[in-house]
N, C-alpha and C positions, 0 to 999 in steps of 0.2 A: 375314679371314673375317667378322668384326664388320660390315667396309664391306658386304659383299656379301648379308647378310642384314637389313640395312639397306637397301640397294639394292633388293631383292628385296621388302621389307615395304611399300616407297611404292611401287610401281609396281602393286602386287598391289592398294592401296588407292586408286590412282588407275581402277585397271581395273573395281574394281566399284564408285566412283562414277561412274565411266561408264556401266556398263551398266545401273545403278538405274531411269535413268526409262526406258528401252528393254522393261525386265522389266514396268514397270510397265504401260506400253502393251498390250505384246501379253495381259498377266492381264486388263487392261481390255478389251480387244475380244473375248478370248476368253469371260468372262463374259458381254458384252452379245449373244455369238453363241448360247452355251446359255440366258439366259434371256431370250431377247426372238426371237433369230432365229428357232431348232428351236422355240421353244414356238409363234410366227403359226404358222410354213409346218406343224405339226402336226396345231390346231385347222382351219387352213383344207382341209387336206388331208381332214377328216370333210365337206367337202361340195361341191370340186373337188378334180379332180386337176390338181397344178400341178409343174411341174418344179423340184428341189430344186435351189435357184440361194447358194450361200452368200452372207449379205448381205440379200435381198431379201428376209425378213421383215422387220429394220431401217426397208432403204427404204417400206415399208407402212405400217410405222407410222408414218414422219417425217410420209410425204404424209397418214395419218388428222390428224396431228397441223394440219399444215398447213391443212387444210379446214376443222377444229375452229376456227382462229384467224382465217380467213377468216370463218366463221358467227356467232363468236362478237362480229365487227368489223361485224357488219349490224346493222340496228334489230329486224330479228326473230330472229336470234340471240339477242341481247343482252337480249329478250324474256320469249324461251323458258329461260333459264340464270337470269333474274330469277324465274321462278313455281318453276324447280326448287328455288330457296335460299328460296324461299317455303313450298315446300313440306317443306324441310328444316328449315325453325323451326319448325314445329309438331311434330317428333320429337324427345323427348329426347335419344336417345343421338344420333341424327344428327347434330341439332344441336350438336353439341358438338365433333365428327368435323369436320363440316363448315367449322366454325368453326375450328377448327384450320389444318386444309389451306386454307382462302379467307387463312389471316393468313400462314401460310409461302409460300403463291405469290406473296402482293403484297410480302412483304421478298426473297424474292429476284428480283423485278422490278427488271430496271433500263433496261428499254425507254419504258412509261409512266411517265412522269414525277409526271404529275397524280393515278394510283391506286397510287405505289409507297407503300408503309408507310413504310418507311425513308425520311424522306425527306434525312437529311443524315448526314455521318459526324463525330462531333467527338471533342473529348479532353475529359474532364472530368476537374479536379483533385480530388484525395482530400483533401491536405494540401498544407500549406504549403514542404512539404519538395520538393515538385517531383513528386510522385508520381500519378501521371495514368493512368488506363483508357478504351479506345476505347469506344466508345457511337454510338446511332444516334438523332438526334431524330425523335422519333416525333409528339408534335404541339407549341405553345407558348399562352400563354397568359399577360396582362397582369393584373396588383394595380391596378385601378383610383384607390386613393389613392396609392400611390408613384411610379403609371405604369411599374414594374421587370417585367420580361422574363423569363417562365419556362419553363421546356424541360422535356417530357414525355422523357425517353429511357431507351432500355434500353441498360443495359449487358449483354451476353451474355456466357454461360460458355463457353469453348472449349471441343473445336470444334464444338459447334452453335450457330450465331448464334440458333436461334429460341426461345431460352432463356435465362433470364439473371432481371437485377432491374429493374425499372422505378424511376425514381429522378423527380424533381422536383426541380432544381435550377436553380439562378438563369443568367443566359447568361455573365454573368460569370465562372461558376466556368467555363466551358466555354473549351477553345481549338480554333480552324478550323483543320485540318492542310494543310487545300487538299485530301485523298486525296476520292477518287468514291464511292459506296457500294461498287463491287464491288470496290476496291482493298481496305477496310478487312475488308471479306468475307472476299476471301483471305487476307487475315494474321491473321486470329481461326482460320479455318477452317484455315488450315495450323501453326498455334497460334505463330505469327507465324515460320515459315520464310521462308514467301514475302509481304513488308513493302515497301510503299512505301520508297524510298531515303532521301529526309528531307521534312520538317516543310516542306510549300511555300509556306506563309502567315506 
């Protein structure tokens, strides 16, 4: 009886981690259908009539999105989005708002290379005891009489990478894992479930 309730107790726990990220999928599409589908085909509906196609507010917004990165990839795009952050510095609260969302978009950028914030993911040591926190060097910076190497990076607090403490430390204390930025992302971000496998440097 022991074996069979046993028997019954693994397979019951293999079954719904099986079906965890399945669950999680459809909660996902299901929310991105209530608020992003029914809320376009809603608002567009106050000024065409468009056939309720599931989905196709989605695709509406990818292709906005798409045009937006198009315009924004032109010199007058690129222009025009410059007078608006122009225009947002001279507002207080904007500016602040603004400044915000302009520093979360470029850390989690991992397309441009040249305007990502993050530009490296590393370890940096605590102690001597071997004790190390992921971080992202954000700029560096040389002592002109020792010629020694210092690294702007934040260490972020799980799971929001765009948070955390800004530290200044020498490159020394720092170790290269070899991980990408978005690898190091996911494992702060899934508060280290899903982790690069080992140390590739």
């Amino acid at each position: 009886m022991k074996s069979f309730i046993t028997h019954t107790r693994n397979y019951i726990f293999r079954g719904l981690i099986a079906i965890i990220p399945i669950l999680l999928c459809f909660f996902a599409i299901q929310l991105l259908y209530i608020l992003i589908d029914k809320k376009i085909m809603g608002f567009l509906d106050h000024f065409i009539e468009i056939r309720q196609i599931p989905g196709l507010g989605i695709i509406l917004v990818l292709l906005c999105l798409y045009l937006i990165g198009l315009i924004v990839s032109s010199i007058i795009g690129h222009q025009f989005f410059k007078l608006i952050e122009g225009i947002s510095q001279r507002i207080p609260l904007i500016k602040t708002i603004y400044g915000v969302g302009k520093q979360l978009s470029q850390g989690l950028s991992t397309v441009d290379q040249e305007k990502q914030a993050f530009k490296k993911a590393v370890l940096v040591k605590i102690n001597n005891e071997g004790l190390m926190v992921p971080a992202f060097v954000m700029n560096s910076l040389t002592n002109p009489k020792t010629n020694e190497e210092f690294l702007f990076v934040l260490a972020p607090t799980a799971p929001t990478p765009g948070s955390g403490f800004v530290l200044v430390v020498k490159s020394s204390q720092t170790v290269d894992p070899g991980w990408t930025v978005e690898e190091c992302l996911k494992a702060i971000v899934s508060v280290g479930i899903i982790a690069p496998k080992e140390i590739k440097n």
